[in-house]
MARPADREN-715681 format. One record per residue: residue number from 1; residue in one letter; x negated, y, z negated of N, C-alpha, C in turn. Coordinates in nm, 3 decimals. Example, Ala and Ser with C-alpha at 12.3 -4.5 7.8 and 13.67 -1.06 7.14 Angstrom:
BEGIN
[1,'A',[-1.319,-0.569,-0.780],[-1.230,-0.450,-0.780],[-1.320,-0.330,-0.780]]
[2,'S',[-1.285,-0.225,-0.708],[-1.367,-0.106,-0.714],[-1.290,0.003,-0.787]]
This chain:
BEGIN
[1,'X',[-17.351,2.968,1.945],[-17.235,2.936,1.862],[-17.200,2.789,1.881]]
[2,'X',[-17.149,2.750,1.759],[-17.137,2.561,1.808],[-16.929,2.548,1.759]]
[3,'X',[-16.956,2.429,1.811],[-16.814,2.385,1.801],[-16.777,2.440,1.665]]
[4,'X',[-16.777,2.396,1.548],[-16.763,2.413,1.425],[-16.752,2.584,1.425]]
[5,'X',[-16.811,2.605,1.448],[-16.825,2.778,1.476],[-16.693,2.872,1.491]]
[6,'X',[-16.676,2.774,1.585],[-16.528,2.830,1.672],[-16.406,2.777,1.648]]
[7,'X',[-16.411,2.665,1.593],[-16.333,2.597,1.517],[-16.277,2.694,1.371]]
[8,'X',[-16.398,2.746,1.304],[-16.355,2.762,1.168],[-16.317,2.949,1.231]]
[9,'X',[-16.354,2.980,1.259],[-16.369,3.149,1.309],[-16.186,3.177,1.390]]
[10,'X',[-16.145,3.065,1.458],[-16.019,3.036,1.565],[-16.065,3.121,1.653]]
[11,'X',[-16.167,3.151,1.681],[-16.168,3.192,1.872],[-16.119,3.114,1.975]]
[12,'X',[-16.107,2.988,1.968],[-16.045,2.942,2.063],[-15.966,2.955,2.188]]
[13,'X',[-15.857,3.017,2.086],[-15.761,3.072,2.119],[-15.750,3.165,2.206]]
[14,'X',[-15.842,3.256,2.204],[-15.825,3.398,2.287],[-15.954,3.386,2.350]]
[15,'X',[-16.049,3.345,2.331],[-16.164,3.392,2.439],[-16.195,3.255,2.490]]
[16,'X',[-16.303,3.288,2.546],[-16.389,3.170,2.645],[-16.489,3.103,2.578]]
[17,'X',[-16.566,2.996,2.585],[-16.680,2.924,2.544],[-16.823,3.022,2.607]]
[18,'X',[-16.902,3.081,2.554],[-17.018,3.160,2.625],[-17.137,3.029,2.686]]
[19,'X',[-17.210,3.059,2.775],[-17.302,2.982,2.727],[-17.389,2.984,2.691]]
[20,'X',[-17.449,2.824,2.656],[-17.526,2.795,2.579],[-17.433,2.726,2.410]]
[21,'X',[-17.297,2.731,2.441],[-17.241,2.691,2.313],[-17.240,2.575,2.324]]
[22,'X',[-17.195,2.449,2.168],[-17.214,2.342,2.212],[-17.040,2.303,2.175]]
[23,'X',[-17.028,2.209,2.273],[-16.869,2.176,2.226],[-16.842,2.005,2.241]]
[24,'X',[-16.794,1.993,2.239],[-16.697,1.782,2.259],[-16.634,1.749,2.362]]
[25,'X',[-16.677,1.692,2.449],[-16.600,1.587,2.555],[-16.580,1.474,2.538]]
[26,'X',[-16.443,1.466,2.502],[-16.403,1.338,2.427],[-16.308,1.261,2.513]]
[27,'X',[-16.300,1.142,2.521],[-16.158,1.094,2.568],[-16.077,0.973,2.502]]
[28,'X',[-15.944,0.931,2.483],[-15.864,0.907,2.415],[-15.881,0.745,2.501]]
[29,'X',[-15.845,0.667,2.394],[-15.834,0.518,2.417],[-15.702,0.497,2.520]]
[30,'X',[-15.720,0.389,2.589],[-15.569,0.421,2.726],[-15.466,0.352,2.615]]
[31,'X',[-15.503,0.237,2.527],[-15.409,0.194,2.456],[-15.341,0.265,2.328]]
[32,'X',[-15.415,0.381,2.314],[-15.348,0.434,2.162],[-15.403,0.598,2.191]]
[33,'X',[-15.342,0.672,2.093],[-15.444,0.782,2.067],[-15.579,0.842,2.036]]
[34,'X',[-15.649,0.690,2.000],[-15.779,0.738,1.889],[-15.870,0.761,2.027]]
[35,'X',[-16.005,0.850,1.953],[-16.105,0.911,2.062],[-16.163,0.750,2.023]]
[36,'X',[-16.237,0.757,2.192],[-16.337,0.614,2.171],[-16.449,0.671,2.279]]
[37,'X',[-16.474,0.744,2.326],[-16.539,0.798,2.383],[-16.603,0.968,2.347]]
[38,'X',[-16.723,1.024,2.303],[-16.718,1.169,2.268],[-16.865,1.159,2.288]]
[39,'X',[-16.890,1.289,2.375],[-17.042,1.352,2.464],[-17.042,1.465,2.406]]
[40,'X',[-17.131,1.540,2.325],[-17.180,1.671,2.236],[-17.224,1.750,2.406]]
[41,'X',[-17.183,1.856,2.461],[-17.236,1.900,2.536],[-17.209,2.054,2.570]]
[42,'X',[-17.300,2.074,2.659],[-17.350,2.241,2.632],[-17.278,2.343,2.753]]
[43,'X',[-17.183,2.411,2.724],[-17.119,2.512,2.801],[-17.210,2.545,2.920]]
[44,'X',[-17.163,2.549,3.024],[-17.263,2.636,3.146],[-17.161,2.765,3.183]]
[45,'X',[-17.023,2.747,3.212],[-16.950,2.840,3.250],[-16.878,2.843,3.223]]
[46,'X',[-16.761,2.899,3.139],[-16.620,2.858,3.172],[-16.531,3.033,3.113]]
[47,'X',[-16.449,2.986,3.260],[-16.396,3.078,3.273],[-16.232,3.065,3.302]]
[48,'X',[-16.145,3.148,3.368],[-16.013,3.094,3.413],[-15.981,3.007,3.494]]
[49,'X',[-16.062,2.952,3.619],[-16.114,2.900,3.709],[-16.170,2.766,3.702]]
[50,'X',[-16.276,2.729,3.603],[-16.366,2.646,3.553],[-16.426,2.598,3.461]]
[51,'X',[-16.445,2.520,3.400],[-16.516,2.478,3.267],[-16.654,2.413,3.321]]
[52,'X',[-16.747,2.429,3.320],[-16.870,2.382,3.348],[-16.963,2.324,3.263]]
[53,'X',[-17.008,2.244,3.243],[-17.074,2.158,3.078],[-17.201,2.074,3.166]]
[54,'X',[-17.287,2.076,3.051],[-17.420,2.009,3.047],[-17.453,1.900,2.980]]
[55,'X',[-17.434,1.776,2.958],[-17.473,1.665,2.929],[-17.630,1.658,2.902]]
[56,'X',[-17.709,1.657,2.808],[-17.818,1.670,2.809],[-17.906,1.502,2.846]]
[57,'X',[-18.021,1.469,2.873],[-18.059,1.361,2.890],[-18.101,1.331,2.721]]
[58,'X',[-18.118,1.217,2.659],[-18.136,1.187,2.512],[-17.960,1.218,2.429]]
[59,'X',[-17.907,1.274,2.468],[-17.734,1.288,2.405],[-17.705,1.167,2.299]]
[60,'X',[-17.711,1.190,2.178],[-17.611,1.079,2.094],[-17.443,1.103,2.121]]
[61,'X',[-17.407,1.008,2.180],[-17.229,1.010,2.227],[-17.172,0.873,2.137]]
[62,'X',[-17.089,0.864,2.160],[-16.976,0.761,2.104],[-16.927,0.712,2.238]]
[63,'X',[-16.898,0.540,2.219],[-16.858,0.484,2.338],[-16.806,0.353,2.287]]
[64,'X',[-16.702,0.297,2.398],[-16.586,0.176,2.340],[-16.712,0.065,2.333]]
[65,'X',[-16.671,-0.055,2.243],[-16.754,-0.163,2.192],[-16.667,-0.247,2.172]]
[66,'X',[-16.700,-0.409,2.230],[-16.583,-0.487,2.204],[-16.597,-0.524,2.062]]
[67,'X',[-16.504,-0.598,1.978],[-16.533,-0.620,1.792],[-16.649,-0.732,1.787]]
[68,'X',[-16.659,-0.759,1.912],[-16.793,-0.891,1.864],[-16.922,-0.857,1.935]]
[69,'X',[-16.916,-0.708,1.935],[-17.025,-0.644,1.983],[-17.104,-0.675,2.165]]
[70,'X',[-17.019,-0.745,2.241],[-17.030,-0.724,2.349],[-16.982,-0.590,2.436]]
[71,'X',[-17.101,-0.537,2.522],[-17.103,-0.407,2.582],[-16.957,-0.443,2.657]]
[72,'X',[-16.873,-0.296,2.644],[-16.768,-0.342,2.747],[-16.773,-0.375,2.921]]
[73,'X',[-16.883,-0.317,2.982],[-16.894,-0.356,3.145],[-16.944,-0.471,3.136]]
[74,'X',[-16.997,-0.549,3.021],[-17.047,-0.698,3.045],[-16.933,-0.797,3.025]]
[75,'X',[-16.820,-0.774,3.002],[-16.691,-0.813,2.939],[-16.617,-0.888,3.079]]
[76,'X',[-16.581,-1.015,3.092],[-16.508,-1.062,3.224],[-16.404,-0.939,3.246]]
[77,'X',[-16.404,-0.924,3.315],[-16.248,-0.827,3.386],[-16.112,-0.901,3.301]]
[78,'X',[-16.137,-0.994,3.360],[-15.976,-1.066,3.282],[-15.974,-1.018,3.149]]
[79,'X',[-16.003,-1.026,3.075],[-16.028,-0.993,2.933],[-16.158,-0.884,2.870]]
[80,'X',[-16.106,-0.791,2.974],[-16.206,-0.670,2.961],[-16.103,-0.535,2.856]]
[81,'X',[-15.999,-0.558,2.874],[-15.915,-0.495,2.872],[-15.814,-0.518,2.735]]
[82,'X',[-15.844,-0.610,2.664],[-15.752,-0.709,2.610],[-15.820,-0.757,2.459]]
[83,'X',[-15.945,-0.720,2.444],[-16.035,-0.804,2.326],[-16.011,-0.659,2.246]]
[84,'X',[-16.020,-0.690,2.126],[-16.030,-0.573,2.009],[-16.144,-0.515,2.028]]
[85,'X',[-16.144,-0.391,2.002],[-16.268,-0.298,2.037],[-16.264,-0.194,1.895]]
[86,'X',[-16.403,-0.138,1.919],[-16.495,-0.096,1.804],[-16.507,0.050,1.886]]
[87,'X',[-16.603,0.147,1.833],[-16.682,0.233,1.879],[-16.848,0.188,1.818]]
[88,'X',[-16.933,0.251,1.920],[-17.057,0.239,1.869],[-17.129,0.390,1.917]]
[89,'X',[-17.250,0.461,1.845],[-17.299,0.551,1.854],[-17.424,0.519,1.951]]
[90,'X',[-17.443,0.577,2.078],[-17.543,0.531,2.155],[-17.606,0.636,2.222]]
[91,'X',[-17.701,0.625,2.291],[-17.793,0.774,2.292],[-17.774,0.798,2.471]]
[92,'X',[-17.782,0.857,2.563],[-17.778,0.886,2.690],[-17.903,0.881,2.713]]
[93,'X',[-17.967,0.774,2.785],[-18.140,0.818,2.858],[-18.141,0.835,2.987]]
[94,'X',[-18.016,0.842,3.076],[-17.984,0.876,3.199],[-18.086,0.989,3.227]]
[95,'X',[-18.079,1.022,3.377],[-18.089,1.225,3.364],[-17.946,1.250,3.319]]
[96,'X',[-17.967,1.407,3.312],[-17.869,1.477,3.259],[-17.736,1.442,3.318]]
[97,'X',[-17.639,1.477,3.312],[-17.502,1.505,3.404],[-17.427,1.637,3.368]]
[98,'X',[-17.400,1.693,3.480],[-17.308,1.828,3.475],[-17.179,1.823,3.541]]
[99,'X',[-17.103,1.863,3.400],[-16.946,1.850,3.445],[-16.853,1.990,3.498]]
[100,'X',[-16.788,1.923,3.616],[-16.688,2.021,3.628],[-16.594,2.030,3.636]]
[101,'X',[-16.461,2.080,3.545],[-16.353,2.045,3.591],[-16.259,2.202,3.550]]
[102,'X',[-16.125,2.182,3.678],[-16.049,2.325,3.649],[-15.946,2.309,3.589]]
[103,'X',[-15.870,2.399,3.520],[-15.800,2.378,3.434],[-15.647,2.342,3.505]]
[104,'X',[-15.576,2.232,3.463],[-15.480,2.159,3.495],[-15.473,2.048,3.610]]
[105,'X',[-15.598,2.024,3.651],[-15.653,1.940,3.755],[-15.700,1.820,3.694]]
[106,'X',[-15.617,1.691,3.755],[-15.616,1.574,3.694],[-15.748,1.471,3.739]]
[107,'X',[-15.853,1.530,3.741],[-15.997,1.496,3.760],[-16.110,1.614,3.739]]
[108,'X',[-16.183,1.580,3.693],[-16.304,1.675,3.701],[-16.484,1.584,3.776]]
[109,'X',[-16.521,1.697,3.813],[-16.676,1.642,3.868],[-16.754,1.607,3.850]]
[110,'X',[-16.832,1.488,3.805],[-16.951,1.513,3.794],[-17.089,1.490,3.917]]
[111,'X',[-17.185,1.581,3.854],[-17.308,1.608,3.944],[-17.424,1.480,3.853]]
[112,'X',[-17.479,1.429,3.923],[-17.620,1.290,3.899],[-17.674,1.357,3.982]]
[113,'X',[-17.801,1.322,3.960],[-17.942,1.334,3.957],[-17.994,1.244,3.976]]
[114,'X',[-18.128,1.209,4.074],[-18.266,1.116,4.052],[-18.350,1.231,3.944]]
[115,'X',[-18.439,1.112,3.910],[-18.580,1.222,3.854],[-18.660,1.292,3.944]]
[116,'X',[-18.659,1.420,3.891],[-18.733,1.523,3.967],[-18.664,1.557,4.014]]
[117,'X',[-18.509,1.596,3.994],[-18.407,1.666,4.006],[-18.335,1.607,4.161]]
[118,'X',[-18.385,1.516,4.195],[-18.341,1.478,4.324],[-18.193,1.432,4.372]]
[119,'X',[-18.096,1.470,4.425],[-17.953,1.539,4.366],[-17.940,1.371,4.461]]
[120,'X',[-17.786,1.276,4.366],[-17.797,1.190,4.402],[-17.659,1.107,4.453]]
[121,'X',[-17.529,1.252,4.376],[-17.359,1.205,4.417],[-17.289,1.307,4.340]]
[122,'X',[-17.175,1.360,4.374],[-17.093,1.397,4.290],[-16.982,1.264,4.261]]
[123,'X',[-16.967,1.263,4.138],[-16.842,1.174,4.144],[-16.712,1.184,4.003]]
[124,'X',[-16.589,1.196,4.105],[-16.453,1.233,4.097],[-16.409,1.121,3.988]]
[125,'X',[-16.398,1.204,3.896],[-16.337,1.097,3.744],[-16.195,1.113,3.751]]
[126,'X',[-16.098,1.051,3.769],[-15.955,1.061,3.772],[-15.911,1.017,3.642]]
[127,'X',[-15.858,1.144,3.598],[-15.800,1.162,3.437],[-15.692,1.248,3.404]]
[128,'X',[-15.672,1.237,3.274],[-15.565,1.371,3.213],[-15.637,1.494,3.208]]
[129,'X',[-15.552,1.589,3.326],[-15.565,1.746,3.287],[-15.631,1.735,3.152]]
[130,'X',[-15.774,1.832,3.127],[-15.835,1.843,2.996],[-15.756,1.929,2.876]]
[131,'X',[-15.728,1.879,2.750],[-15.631,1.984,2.691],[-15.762,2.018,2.596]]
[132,'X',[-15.780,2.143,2.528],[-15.849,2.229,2.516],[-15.830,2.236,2.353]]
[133,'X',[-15.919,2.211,2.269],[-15.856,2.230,2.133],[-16.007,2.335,2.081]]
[134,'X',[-16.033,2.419,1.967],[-16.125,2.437,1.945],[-16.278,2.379,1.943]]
[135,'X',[-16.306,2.285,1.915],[-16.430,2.220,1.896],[-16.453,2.158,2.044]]
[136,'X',[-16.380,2.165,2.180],[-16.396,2.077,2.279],[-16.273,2.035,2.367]]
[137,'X',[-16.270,1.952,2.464],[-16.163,1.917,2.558],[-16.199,1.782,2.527]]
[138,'X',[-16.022,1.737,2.517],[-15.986,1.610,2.562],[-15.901,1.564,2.612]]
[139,'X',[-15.924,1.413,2.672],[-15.853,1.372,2.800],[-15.867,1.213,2.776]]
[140,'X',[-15.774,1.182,2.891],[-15.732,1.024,2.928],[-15.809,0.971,2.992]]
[141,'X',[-15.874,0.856,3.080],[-15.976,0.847,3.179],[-15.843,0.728,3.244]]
[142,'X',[-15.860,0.748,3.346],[-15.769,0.655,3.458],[-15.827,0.536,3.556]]
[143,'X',[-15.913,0.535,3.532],[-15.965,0.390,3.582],[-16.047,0.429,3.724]]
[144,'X',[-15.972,0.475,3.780],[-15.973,0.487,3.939],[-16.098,0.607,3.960]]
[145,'X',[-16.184,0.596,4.022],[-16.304,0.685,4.098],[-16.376,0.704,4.226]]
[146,'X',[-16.413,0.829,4.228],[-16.449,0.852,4.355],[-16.585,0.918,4.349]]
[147,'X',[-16.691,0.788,4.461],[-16.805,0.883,4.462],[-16.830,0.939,4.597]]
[148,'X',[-16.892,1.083,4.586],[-16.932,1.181,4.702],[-17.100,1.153,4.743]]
[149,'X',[-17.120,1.141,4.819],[-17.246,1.133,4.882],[-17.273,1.292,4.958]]
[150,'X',[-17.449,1.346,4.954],[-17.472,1.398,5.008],[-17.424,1.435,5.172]]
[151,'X',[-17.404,1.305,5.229],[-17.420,1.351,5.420],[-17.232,1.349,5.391]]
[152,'X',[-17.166,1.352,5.278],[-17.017,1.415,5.269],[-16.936,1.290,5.291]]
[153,'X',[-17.000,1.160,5.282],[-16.956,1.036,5.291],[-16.846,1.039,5.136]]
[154,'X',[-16.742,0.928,5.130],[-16.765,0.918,4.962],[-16.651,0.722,4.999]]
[155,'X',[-16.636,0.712,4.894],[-16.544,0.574,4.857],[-16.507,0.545,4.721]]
[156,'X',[-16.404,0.460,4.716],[-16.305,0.457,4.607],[-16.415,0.373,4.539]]
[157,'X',[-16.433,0.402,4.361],[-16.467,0.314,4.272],[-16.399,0.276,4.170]]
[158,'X',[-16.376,0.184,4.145],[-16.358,0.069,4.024],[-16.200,0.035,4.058]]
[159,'X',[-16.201,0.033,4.164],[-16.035,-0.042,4.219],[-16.011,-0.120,4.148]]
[160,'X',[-16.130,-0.252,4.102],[-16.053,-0.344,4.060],[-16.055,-0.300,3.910]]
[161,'X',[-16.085,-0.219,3.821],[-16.026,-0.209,3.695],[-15.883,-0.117,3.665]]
[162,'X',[-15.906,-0.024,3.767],[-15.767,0.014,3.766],[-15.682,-0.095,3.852]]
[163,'X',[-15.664,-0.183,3.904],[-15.548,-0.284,3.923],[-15.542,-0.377,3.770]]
[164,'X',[-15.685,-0.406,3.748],[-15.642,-0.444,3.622],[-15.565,-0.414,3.481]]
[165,'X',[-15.606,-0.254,3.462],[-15.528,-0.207,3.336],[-15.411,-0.174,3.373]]
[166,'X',[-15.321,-0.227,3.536],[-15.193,-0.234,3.528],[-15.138,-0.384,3.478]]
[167,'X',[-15.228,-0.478,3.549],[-15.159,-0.545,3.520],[-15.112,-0.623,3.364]]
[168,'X',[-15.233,-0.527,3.254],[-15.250,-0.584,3.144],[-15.179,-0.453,3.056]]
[169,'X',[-15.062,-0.399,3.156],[-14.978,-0.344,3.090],[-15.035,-0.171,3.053]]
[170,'X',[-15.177,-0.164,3.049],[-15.270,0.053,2.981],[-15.194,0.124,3.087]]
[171,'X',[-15.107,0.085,3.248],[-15.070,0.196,3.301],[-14.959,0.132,3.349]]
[172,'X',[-14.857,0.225,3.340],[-14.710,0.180,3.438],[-14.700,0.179,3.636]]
[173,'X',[-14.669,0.144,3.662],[-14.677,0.165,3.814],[-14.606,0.279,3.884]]
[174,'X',[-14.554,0.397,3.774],[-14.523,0.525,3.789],[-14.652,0.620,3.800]]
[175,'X',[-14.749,0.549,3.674],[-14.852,0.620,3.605],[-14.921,0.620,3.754]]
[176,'X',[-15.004,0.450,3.781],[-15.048,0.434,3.895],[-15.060,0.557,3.999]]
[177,'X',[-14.906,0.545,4.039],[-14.866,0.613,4.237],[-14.960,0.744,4.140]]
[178,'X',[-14.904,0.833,4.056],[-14.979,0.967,4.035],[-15.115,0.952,4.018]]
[179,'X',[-15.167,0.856,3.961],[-15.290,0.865,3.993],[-15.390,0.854,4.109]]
[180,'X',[-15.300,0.740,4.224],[-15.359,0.714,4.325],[-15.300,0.878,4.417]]
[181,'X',[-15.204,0.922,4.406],[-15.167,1.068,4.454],[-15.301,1.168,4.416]]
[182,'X',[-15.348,1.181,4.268],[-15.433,1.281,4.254],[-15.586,1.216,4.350]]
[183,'X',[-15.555,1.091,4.354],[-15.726,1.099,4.385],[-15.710,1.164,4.618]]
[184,'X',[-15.536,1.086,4.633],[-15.552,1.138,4.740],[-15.537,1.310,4.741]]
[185,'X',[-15.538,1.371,4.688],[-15.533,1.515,4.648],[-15.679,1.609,4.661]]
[186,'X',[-15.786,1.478,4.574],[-15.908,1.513,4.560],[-15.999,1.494,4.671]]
[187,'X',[-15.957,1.361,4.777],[-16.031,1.356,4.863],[-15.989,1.426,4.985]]
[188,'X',[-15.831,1.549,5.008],[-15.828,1.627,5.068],[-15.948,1.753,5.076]]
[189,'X',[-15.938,1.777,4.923],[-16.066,1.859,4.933],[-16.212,1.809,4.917]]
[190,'X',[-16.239,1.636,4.923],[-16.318,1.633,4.997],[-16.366,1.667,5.142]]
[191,'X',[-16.253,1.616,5.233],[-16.256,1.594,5.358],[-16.265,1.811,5.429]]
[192,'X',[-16.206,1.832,5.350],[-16.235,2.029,5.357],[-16.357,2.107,5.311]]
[193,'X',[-16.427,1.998,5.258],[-16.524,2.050,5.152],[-16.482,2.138,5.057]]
[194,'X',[-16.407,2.170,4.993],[-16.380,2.283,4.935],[-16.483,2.333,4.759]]
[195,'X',[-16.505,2.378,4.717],[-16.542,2.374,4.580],[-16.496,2.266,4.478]]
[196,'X',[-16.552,2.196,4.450],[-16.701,2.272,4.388],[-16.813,2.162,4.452]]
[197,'X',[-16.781,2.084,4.617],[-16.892,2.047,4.689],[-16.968,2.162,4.744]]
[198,'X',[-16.876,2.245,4.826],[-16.944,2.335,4.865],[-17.023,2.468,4.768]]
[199,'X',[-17.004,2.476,4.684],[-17.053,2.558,4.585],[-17.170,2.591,4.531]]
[200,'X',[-17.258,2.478,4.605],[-17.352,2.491,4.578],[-17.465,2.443,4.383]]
[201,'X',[-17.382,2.341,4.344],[-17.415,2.301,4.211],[-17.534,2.216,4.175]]
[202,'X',[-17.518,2.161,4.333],[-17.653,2.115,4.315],[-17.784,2.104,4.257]]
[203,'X',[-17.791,2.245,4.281],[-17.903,2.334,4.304],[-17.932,2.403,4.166]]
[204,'X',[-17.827,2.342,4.079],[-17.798,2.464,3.952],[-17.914,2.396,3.872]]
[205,'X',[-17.969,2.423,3.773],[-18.072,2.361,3.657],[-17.991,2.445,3.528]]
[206,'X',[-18.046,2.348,3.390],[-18.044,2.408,3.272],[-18.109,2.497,3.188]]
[207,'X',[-18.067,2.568,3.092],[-18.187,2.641,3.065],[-18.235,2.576,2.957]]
[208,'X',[-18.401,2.555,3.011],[-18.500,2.494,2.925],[-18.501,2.523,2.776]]
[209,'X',[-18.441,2.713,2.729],[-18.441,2.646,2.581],[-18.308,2.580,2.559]]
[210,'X',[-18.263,2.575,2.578],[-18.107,2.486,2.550],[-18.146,2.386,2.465]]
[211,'X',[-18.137,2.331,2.320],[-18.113,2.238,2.241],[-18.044,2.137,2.274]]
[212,'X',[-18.037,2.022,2.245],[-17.972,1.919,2.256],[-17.902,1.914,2.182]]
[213,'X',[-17.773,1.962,2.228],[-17.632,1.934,2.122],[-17.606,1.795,2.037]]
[214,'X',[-17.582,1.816,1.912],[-17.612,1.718,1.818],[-17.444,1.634,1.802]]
[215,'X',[-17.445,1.498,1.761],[-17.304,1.421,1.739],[-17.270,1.477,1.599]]
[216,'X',[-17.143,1.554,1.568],[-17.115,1.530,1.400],[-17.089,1.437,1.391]]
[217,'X',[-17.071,1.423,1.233],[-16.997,1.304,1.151],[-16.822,1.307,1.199]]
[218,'X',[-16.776,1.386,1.190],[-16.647,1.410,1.209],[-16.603,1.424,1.402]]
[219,'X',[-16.658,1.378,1.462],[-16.667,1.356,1.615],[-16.512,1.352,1.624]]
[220,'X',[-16.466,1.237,1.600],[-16.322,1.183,1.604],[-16.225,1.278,1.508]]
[221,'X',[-16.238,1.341,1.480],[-16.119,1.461,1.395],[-16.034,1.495,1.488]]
[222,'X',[-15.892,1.490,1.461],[-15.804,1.568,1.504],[-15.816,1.703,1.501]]
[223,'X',[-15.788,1.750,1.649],[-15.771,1.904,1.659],[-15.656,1.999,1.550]]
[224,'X',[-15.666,2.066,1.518],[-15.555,2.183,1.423],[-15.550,2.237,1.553]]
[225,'X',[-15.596,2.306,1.653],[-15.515,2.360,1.745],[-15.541,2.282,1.912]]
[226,'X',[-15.460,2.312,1.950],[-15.446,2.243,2.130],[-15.425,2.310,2.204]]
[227,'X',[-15.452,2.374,2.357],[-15.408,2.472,2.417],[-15.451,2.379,2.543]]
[228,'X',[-15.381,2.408,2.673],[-15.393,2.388,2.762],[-15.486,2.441,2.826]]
């Protein structure tokens, strides 16, 4: 069953994503509402507990573009934040990535890979609780990250862009403390191991027939329904 599927049918609402369905991981520009970010990807689990998703390797996604077509991580910091931006349609040749996140938890996981499945970090995306609309979840991205290492090591990433999108006004210094609160939240249950390190995800693979969830035209559509 694909997004559209469930969209036009309104299951949403009352049941779960099975897998193998394909749905939208999208996230919202920090300066406005519009999606500038959206990954077509493939249900693994989700239940009351968990939403689990598959990022396929080859993925056509949507991703921010400055208006004069410079990639945004090549962008000075000072004015990373600040230049008019575009979207552009670009393909994933990474390995795969598998997401996890629980419902009302202001980060979700992801699992990387070397080739030949050689397991390589989990790492802690600090964002908006995912809100849930038919075709997919979407969310805020917060600047601030955390990567997990195998021997249970981990460290803060992209400090300096989250100091930056305060000071260029994308977060208040209310917004900030909660965000720097959730990530200290997240690295409690690092330091406990708790799920979903210990869980064993590692280890998980996709199933080989699984299709590569395709980008619509209509990626960026507003949801008709929203649910938490």
């Amino acid at each position: 069953m694909t997004a559209d599927t469930m969209e036009t049918t309104g299951t949403a609402e009352t049941a779960h994503w099975a897998p193998g369905d394909h749905i939208l991981w999208r996230y919202r520009d920090n300066a406005c509402d519009r999606i500038h970010i959206c990954r077509p990807v493939t249900v693994v689990r989700d239940t009351d507990e968990l939403l689990a998703v598959w990022m396929a390797p080859g993925t056509d996604c949507v991703k921010p573009l400055l208006a004069d077509g410079t990639p945004v991580h090549r962008e000075p910091l000072a004015t990373r934040y600040t230049k008019p931006r575009t979207t552009t349609r670009s393909r994933w040749f990474g390995t795969g990535v598998l997401k996890l996140a629980r419902p009302g938890e202001p980060w979700s996981v992801w699992l990387f890979w070397e080739r030949g499945w050689r397991f390589k970090d989990w790492y802690v995306n600090l964002e908006e609780p995912l809100a849930r609309w038919a075709g997919g979840v979407d969310s805020e991205d917060h600047f601030l990250d955390i990567s997990v290492y195998p021997d249970r090591s981990w460290e803060w990433k992209d400090e300096d862009e989250f100091e930056q999108a305060q000071r260029v006004g994308l977060m208040s210094p209310a917004k900030a403390d909660r965000v720097r609160a959730a990530g200290r939240s997240a690295i409690k249950v690092i330091h406990d191991w708790g799920p979903p390190f210990s869980a064993g995800w590692e280890g998980w693979r996709p199933d080989p027939a699984w299709a590569v969830p395709e980008l619509p035209a209509d990626w960026d559509r507003t949801p008709a329904r929203v649910r938490a």
